[in-house]
VOBA-684345 format. One record per residue (C-alpha): residue number from 0; residue in one letter; chain; x, y, z. Coordinates in Angstrom, 3 decimals, padded with zeros to 6 digits. Example, Ala and Ser with C-alpha at 12.3 -4.5 7.8 and 13.67 -1.06 7.14 Angstrom:
<rs>
[r 0,A,A,[012.300,-004.500,007.800]];
[r 1,S,A,[013.670,-001.060,007.140]];
</rs>
This chain:
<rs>
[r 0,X,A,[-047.718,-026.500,073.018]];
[r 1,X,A,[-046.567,-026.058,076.532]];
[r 2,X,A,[-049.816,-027.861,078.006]];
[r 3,X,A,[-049.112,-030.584,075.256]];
[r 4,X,A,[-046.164,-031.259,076.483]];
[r 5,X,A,[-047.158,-032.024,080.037]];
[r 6,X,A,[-050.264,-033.725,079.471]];
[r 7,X,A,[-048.289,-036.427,077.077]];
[r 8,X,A,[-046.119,-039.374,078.176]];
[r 9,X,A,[-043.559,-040.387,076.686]];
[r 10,X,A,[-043.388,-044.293,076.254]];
[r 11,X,A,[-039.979,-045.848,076.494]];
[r 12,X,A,[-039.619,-049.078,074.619]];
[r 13,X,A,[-037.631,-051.888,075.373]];
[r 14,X,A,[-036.414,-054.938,074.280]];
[r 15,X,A,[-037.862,-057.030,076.575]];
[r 16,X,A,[-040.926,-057.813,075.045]];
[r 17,X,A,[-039.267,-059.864,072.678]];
[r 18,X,A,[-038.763,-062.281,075.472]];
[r 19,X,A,[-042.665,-063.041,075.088]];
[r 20,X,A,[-043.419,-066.170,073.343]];
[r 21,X,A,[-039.610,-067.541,073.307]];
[r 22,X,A,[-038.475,-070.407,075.055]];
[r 23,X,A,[-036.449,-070.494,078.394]];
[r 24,X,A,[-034.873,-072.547,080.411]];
[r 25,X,A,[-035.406,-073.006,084.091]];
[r 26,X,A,[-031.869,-072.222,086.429]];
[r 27,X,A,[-033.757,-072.083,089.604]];
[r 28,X,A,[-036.813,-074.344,090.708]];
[r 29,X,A,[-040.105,-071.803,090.368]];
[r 30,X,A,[-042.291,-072.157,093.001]];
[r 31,X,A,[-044.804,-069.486,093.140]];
[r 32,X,A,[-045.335,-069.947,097.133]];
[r 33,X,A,[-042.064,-069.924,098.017]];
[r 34,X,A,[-041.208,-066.941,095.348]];
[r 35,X,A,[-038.288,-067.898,093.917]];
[r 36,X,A,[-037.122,-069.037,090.360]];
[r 37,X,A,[-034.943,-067.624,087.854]];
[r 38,X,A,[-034.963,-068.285,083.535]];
[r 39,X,A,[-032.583,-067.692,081.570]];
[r 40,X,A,[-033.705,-065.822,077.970]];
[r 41,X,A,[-031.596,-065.262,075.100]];
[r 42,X,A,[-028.577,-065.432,077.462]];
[r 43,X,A,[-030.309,-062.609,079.876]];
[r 44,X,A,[-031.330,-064.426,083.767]];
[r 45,X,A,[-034.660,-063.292,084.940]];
[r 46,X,A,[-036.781,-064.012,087.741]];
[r 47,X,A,[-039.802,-066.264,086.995]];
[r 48,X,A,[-043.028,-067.362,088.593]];
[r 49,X,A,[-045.416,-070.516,086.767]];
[r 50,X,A,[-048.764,-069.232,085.150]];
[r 51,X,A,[-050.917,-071.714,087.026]];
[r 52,X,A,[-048.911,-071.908,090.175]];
[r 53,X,A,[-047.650,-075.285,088.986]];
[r 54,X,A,[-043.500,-076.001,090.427]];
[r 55,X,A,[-041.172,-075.999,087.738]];
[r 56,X,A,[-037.961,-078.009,088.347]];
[r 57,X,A,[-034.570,-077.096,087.292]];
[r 58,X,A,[-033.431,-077.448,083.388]];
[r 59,X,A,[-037.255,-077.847,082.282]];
[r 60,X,A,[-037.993,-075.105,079.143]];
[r 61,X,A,[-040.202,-073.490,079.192]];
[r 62,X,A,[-041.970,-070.504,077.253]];
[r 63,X,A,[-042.891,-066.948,078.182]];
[r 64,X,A,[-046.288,-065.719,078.045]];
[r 65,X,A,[-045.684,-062.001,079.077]];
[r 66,X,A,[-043.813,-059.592,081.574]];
[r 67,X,A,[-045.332,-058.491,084.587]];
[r 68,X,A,[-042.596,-056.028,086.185]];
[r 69,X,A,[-039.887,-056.994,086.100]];
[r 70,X,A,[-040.806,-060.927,086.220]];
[r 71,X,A,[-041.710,-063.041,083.361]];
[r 72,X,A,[-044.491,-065.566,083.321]];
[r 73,X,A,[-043.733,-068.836,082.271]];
[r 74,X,A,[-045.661,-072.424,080.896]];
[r 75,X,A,[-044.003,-075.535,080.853]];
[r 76,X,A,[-043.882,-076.453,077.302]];
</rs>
């Protein structure tokens, strides 16, 4: 039991992965070169960058295709 207990993580869930697949809308220009952009989820503001590397302008929606960090990933819809 006492190796057991080291050799096992624990995994914390969250509630941000229900954030993937919803839609989003842009508050900040994304531009991947320039890093910067911000969505805002469910009422919740989160930084952004554009799947393909395509700029997003400012109250496009968009939808989020997964979490990396603590950025989503977004495609314009």
């Amino acid at each position: 039991p006492l190796v057991r207990k080291f050799t096992q993580t624990k995994v914390q869930p969250t509630n941000a992965d229900r954030c993937i697949g919803q839609v989003a809308v842009v508050t900040e220009e994304i531009d991947n070169i320039a890093a910067k952009g911000q969505v805002n989820v469910n009422g919740t503001v989160w930084t952004a960058r554009s799947s393909d590397g395509s700029v997003i302008e400012k109250e496009e929606k968009v939808r989020v295709e997964k979490i990396e960090g603590v950025k989503l990933i977004v495609n314009k819809i």
